[in-house]
N, C-alpha and C positions, 0 to 999 in steps of 0.2 A: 504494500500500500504506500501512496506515494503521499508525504506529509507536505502539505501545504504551505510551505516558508520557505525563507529564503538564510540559511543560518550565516552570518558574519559575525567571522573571528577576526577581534583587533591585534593585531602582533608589534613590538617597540623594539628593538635593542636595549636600548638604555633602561638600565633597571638598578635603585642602589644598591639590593641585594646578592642582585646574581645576572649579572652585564652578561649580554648574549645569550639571553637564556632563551628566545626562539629556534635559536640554532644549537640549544644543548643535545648531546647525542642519547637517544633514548634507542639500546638495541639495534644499534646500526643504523638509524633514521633521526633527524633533527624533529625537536620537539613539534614542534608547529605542525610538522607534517602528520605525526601521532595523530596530533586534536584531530584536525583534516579530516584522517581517517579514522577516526573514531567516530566524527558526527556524520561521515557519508552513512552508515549505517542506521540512520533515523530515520532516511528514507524521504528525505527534503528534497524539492525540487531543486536547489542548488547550494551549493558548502564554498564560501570565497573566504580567501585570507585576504583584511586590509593594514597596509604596514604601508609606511615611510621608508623604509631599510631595503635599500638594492638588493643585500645578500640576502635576506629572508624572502623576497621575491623572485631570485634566481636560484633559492632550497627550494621552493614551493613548483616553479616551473618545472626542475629537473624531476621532479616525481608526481607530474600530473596533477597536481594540485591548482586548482583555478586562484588568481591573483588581480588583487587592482592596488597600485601605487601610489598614496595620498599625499597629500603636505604634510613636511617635516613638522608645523608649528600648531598644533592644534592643541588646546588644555587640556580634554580630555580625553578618553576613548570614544564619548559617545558624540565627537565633534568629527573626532576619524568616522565612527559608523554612518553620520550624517551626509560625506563626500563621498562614500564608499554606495550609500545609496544612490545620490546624483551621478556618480559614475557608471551604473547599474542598469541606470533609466526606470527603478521600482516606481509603481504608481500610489499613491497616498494608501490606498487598502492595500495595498500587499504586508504581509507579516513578515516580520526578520527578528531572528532570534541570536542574541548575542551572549558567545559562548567565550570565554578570554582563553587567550593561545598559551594559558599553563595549567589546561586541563584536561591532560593526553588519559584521563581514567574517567573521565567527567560519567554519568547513568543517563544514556542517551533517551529513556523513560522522561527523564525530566526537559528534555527539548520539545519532545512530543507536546508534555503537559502544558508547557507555557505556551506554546501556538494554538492548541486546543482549546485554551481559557481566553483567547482574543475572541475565536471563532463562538464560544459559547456566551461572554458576556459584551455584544456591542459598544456600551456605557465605558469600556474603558479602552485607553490608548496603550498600557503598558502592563505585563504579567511575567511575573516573579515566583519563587518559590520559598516555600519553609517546612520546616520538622519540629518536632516537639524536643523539650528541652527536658533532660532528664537528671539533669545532679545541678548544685546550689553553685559548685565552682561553674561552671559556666552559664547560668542564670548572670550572678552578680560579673561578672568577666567584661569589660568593658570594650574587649576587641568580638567578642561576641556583639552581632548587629543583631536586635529583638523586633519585631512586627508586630503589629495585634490587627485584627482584621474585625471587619463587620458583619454583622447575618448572610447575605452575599456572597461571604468569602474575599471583599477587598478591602485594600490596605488603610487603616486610619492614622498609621502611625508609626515609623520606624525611628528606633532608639537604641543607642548605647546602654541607655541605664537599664535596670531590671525592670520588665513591663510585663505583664498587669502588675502595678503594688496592690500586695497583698495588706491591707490595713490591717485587717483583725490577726491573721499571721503572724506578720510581720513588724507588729509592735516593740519586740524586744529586740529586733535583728533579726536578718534571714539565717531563717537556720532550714526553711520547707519550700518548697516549689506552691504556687498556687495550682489547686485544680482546675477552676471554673470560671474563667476558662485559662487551660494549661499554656503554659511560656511556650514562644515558637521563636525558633532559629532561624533565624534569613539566611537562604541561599543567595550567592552572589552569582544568577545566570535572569537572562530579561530578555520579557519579548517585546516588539515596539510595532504598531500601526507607522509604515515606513511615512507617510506622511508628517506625523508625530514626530517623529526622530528626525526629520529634516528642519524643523522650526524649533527644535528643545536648544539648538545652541543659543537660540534668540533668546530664550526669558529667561530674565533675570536672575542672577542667582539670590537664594533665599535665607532670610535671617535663621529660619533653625535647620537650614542647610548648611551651613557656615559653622553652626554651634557645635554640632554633630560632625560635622566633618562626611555629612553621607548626601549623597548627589541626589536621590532619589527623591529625597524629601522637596527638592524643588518643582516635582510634579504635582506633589499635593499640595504645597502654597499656593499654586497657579490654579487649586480646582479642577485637575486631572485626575483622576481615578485608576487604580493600579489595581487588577486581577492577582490574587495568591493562589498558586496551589500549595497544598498541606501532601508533602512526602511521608508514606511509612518511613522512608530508609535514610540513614543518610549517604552525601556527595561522595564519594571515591577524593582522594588527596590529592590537592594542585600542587604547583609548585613555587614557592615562594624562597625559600633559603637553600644552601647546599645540603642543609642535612634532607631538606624534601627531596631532592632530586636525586639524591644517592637512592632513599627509599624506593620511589620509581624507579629509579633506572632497574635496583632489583626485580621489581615485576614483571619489565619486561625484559630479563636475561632468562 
């Protein structure tokens, strides 16, 4: 079955952690090319890599990987996936689902989910994912991103802090997860009304976009509406530091 989206993967060079990490070697293959193929198999009508970076564009060419070359200067990824759309020629309804190029284990379930949740709920431009939260260190964890959603299933709210407070709980300190309704972990994978995503550079960034430090929240300052799907499982490990990438690279040796 052929999934109705368009998946784009943004790829950098430049990374503080781990500089050239689109071209890290996973198993004989640069990373980038992993993701690539990892999300052909979600069954999307097209998988493009958008990168700034010559060399990640001539890794992605030499093994059939489809490619568009953006401005080096853009602030963020979702400014790259916005040229990467005009490059494309997507029409304001088409879905693009945005997978980042250091997630060669990414559960191609969850691409499916977010294009799925555009097509079932009209009312919103953008759909995300989360899981439920089940021990108190990562409730209170601040690099932990928390969502809480509404009857619908979409987003009211995405937070660093612990969300829902639990008052009667949580009087004395957290020492319990609330039940009703239970903490959800944000995945960091998005689906975008390609329309959507070609105007999101224009509005303004938002004051508790800013506070947070998390981009998404400038969709709902503006009165945008963001679809949630709720995973049983959690994401398979990106790649962020060298101890991640060693881990991977184990996986796939």
């Amino acid at each position: 079955m052929t999934l109705d989206c368009t998946i784009l993967i943004p790829a950098r060079l430049a990374s503080t952690r781990l500089p050239g990490k689109p071209l890290a070697d996973l198993g004989g293959l640069p990373m980038i090319v992993r993701v690539a193929q990892r999300c052909a198999t979600a069954g999307a009508r097209d998988v493009v890599v958008a990168t700034d970076a010559p060399e990640v564009a001539a890794a992605c060419a030499a093994h059939g990987v489809r490619v568009v070359l953006t401005r080096a200067d853009h602030a963020t990824g979702s400014d790259r996936l916005a040229e990467a759309c005009e490059l494309l020629g997507l029409d304001g309804d088409d879905i693009v689902v945005n997978v980042q190029g250091d997630e060669p284990l990414i559960d191609v379930a969850l691409i499916a989910a977010c294009a799925q949740g555009l097509l079932r709920q009209p009312d919103c431009v953008m759909s995300t994912a989360a899981h439920a939260i089940d021990s108190v260190e990562e409730f209170v964890n601040p690099n932990v991103v928390k969502v809480v959603c509404d009857a619908a299933g979409r987003a009211l709210y995405f937070s660093r802090a612990p969300l829902p407070w639990w008052r009667d709980g949580n009087a004395d300190g957290i020492t319990a997860l609330p039940t009703t309704p239970a903490p959800l972990r944000h995945i960091g994978i998005y689906g975008y009304r390609a329309g959507f995503l070609r105007r999101f550079p224009a509005l303004s960034a938002s004051p508790i976009e800013q506070v947070e430090s998390l981009e998404q929240l400038r969709v709902l300052w503006h009165g945008e509406r963001i679809a949630v799907h709720v995973s049983d499982t959690r994401p398979g490990p990106g790649v962020d530091t060298p101890e991640d990438l060693e881990r991977v690279r184990r996986h796939f040796e």
